[in-house]
C-alpha positions, 0 to 999 in steps of 0.5 A: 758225727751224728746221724739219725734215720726216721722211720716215719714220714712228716715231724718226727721228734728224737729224746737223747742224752749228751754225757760225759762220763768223767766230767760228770756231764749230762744234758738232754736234748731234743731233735726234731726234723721234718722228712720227706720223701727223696728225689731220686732219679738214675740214668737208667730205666731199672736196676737189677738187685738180684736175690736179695735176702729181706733185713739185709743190706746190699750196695751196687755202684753203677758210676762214681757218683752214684751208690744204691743202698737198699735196706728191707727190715 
């Protein structure tokens, strides 16, 4: 599994390095991705996050299809 989080909007371009120790396997690579915003909407008129300390990470489930994750760093 590979996940990647921009932290700009438009084209964004990501450098990695797939390897493999023990085969003495290394290949560069590039990944680019185009992100844009998000379109949320929720059954509700607002969503009460309480106190929240900022760069940390809180989660609330308000049915089973829906989970709110917010991140402030």
């Amino acid at each position: 599994m590979f996940e990647f989080a921009a932290s700009e909007l438009g084209v964004v371009e990501s450098f990695w390095r797939f390897t493999i120790p023990e085969q003495n396997i290394s290949v560069p690579f590039l990944l680019v991705g185009d992100t844009k915003e998000p379109a949320v909407s929720t059954d509700r008129s607002h969503i009460n996050f309480k106190s929240l300390l900022l760069g940390k990470i809180c989660y609330e489930t308000k049915s089973h299809f829906v989970k709110v994750v917010c991140i402030k760093g």
